[in-house]
C-alpha positions as CSV (number, residue, x, y, z in Angstrom):
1,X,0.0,0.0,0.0
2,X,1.1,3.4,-0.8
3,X,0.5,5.3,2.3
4,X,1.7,8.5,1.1
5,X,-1.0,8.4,-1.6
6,X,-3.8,7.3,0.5
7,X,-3.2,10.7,2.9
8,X,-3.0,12.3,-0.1
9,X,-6.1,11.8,-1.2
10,X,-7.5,12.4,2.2
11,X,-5.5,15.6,2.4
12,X,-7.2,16.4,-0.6
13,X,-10.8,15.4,0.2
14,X,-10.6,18.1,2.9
15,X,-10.7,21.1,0.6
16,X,-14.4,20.1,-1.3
17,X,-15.4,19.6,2.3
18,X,-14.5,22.9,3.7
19,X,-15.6,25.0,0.7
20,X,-18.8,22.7,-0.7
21,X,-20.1,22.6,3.7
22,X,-19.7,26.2,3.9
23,X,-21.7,26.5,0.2
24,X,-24.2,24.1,1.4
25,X,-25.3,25.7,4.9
26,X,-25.3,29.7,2.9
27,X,-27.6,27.7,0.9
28,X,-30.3,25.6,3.0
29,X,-29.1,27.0,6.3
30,X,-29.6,23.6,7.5
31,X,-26.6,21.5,9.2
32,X,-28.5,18.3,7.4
33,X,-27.7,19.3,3.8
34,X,-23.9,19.9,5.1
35,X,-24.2,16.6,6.7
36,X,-25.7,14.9,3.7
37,X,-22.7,16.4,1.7
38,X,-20.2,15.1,4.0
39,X,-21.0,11.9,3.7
40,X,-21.6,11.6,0.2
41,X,-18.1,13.2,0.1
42,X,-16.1,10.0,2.4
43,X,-18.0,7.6,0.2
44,X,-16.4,9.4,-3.0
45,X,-13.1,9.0,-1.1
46,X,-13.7,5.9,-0.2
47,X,-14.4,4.4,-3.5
48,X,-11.2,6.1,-4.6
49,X,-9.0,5.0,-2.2
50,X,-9.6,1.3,-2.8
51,X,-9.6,1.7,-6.2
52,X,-6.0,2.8,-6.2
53,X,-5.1,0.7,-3.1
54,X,-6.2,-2.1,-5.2
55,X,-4.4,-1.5,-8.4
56,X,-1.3,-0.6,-6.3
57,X,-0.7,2.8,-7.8
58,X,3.2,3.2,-8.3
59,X,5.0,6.4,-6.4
60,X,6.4,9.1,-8.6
């Protein structure tokens, strides 16, 4: 595993969830939609990460 990668990615996955929960709440004003986007967020990082954990992605 490519551990550098994988925090990486979760490094990454912080940004959307920073700007899209601070969209989402100016939006609704409702900590549900912010929630809702959260979680649809991990399970977009999750399905990357073992996608790339399983093909073994190679270090630069």
């Amino acid at each position: 595993m490519n551990w550098p990668w994988v925090v990486g990615m979760c490094i990454l996955s912080i940004v959307p969830g920073i700007i899209g929960g601070g969209l989402f709440f100016s939006i609704f004003e409702n900590w549900t939609a912010v929630i809702v986007w959260v979680i649809v967020l991990f399970c977009i990082l999750l399905a990357i990460l073992t996608k790339g954990v399983k093909r073994g992605i190679p270090a630069h």
